[in-house]
Backbone as CSV, one residue per row, in Angstrom:
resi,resn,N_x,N_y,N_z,CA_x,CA_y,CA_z,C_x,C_y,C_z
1,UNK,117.052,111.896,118.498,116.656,111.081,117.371,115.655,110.009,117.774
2,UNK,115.732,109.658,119.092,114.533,108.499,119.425,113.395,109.100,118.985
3,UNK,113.089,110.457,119.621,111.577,110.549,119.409,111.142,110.668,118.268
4,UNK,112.113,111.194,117.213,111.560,111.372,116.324,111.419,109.978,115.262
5,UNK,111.986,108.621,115.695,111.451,107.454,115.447,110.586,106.942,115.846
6,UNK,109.808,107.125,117.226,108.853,107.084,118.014,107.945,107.505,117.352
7,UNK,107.935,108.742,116.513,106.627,109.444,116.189,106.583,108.541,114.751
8,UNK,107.644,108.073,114.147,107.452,107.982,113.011,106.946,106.508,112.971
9,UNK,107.536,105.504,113.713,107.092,104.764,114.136,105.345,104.399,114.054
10,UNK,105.056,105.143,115.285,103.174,105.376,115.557,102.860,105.690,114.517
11,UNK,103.118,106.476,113.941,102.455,107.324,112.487,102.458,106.279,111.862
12,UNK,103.153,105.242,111.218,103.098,104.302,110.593,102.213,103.225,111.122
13,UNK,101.713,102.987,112.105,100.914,102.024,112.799,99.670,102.920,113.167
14,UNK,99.623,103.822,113.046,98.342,104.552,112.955,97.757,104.598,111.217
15,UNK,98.779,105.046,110.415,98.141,104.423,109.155,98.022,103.574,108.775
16,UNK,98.514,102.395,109.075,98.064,101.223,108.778,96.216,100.834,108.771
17,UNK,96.436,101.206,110.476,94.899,101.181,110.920,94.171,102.124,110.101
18,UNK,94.446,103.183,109.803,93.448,104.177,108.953,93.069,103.274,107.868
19,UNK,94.238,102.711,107.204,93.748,102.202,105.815,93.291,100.979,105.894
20,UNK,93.096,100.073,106.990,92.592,98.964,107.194,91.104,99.887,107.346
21,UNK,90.850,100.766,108.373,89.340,101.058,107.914,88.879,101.917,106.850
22,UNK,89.560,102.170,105.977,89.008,102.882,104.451,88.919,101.446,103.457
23,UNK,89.124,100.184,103.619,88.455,99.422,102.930,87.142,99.279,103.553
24,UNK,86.913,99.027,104.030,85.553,98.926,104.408,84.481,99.607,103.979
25,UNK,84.970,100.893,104.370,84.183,102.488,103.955,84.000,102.730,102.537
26,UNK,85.302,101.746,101.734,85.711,102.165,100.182,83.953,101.281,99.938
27,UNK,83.796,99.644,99.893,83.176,98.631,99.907,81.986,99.124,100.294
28,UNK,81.583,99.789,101.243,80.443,100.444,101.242,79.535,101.583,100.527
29,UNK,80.834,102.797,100.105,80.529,103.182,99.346,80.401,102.804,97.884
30,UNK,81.192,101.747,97.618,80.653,100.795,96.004,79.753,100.893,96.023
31,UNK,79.014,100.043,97.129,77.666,99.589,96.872,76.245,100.502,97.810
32,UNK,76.711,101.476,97.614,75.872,102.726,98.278,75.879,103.501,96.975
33,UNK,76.891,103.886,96.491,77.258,105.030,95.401,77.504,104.789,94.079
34,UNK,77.542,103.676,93.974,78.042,102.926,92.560,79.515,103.380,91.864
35,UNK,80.299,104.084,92.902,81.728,104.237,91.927,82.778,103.109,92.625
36,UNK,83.883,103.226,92.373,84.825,102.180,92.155,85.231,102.193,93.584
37,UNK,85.697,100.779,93.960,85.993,100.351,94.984,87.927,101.551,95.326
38,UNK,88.350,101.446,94.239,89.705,102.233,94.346,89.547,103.609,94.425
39,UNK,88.401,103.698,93.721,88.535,105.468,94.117,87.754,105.649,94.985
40,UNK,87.056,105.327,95.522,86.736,105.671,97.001,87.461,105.413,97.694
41,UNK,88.725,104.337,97.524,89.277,104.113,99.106,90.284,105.286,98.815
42,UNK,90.817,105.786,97.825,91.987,106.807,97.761,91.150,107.844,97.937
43,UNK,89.397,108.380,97.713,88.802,109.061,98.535,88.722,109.283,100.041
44,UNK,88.710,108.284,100.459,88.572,107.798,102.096,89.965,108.202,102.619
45,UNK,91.029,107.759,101.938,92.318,108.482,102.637,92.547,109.589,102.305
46,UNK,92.068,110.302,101.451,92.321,111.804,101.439,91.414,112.184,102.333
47,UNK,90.322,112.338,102.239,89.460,112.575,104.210,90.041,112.239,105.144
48,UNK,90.701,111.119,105.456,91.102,111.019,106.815,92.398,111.961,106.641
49,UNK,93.379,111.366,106.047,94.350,112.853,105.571,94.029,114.061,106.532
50,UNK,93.297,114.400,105.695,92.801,116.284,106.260,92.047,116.388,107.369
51,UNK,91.603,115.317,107.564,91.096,115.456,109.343,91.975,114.991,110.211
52,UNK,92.957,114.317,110.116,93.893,113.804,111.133,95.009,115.052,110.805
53,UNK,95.647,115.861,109.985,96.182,117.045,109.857,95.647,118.015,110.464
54,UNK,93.963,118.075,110.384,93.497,119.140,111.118,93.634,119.111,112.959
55,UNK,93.672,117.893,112.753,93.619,117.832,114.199,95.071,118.143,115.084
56,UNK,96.001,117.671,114.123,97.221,117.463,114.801,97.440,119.445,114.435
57,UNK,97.287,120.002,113.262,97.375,121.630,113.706,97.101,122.020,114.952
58,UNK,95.716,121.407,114.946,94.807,121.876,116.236,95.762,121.626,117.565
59,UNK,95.906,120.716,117.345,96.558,120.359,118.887,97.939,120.954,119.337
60,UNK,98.611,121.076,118.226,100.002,122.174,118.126,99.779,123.343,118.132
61,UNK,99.237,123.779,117.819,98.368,125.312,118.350,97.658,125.741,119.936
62,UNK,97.358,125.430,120.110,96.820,124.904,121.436,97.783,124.659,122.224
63,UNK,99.000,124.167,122.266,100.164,123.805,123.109,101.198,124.925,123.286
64,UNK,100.625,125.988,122.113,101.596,127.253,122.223,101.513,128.118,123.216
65,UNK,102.330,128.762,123.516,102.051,130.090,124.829,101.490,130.985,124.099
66,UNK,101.398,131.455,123.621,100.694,132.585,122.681,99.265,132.427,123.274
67,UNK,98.741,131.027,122.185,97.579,130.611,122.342,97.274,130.477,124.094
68,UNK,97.676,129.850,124.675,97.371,130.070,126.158,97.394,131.422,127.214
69,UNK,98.257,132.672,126.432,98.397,133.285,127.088,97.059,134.249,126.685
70,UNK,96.591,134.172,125.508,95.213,134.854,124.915,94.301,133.631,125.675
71,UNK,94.132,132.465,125.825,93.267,132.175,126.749,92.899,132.126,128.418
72,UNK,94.348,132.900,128.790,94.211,132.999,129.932,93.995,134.191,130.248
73,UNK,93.836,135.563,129.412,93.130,136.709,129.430,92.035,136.726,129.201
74,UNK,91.248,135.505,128.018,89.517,135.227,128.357,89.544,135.065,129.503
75,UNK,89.854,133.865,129.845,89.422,133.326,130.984,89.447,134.212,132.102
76,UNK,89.928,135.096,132.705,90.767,136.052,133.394,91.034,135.524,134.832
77,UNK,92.388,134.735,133.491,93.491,134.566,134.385,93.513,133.376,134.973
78,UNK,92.524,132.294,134.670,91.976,130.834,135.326,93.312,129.814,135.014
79,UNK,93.956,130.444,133.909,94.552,129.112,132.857,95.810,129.699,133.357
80,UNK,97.022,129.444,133.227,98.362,129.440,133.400,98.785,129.395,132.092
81,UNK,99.287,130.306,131.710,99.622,130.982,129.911,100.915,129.938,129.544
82,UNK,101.734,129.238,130.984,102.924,128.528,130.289,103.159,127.087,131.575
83,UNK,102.022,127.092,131.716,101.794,125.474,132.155,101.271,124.675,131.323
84,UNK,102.598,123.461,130.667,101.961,122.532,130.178,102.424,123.473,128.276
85,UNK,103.123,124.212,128.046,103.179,124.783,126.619,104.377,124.025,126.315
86,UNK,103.922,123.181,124.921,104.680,122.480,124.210,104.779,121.000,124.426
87,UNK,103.299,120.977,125.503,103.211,119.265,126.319,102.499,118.325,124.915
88,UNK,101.508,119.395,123.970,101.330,118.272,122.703,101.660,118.446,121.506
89,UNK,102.970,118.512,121.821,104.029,118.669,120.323,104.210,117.054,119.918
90,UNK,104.622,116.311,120.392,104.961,114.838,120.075,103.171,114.179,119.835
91,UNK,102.540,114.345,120.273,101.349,113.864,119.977,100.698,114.511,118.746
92,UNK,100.936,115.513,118.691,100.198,116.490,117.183,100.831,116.417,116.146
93,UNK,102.217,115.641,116.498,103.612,115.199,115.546,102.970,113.864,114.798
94,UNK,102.347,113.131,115.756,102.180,111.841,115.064,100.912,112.033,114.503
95,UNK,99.997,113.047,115.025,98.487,113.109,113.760,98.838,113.767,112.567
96,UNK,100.162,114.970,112.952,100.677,115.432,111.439,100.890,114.172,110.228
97,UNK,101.632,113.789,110.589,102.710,112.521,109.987,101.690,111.810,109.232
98,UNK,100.971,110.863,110.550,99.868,110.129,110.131,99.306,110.394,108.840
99,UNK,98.786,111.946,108.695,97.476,112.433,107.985,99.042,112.968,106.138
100,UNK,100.101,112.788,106.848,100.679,112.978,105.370,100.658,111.826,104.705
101,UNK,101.207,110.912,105.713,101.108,109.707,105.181,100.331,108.871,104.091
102,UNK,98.862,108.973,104.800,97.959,108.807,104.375,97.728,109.916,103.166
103,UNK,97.786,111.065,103.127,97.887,111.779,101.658,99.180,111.454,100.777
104,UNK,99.884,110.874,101.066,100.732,110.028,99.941,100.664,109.048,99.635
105,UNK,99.532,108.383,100.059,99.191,106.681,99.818,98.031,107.141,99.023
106,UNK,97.052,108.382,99.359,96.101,108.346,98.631,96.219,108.987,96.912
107,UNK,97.498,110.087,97.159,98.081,110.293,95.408,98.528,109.278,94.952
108,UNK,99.272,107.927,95.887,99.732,107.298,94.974,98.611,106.196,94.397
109,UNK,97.336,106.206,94.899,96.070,105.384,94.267,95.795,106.475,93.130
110,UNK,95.636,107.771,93.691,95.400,108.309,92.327,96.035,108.251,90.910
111,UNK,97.349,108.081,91.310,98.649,108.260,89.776,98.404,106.592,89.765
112,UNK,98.118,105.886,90.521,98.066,104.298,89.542,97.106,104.217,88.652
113,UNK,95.562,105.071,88.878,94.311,104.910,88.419,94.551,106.336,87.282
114,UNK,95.187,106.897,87.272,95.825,107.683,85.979,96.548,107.034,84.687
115,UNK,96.650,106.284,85.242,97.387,105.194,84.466,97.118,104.734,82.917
């Protein structure tokens, strides 16, 4: 149970920071784009969303033996198919999290501005 407060933990202090820099980005795009300061920033967290999800797939994929054992037949044979498989599960845990997070902060700008 620690780690999985650990991750949840970071994830929460990683979105924080996300959404401390989507004001900025929101504020810029106001006055670049002329739409609303709120819907760009619930824009801005749905982008980071899906790129911090993509990444954390990425990186959980990549940690699999599968995936290593097909790259260690490119490679032929350079890589070790189960050295190191399952070493970025806790790290791809907290870009998962992160990037939901942040897609539930950004529906919930959307359903206020539905309003």
């Amino acid at each position: 149970m620690g780690k999985v407060r650990q991750v949840l933990f970071d994830s929460l202090k990683e979105s924080a920071v996300f959404a401390a820099v989507a004001v900025p980005v929101a504020y810029v795009l106001f006055l670049v784009i002329h739409i609303g300061v709120v819907d760009s920033f619930g824009f801005t967290l749905l982008v980071e969303a899906c790129i911090l999800m993509l990444i954390g797939g990425a990186m959980d994929i990549t940690g699999t033996a599968a995936v290593r054992r097909f790259v260690s037949v490119i490679s032929g044979g350079k890589v070790s198919p189960f050295a190191g498989a399952g070493r970025n599960v806790a790290a791809a845990a907290v870009f998962t999290v992160t990037g939901v997070i942040l897609f539930l902060a950004s529906l919930a700008v959307a359903l206020v501005l539905s309003l």
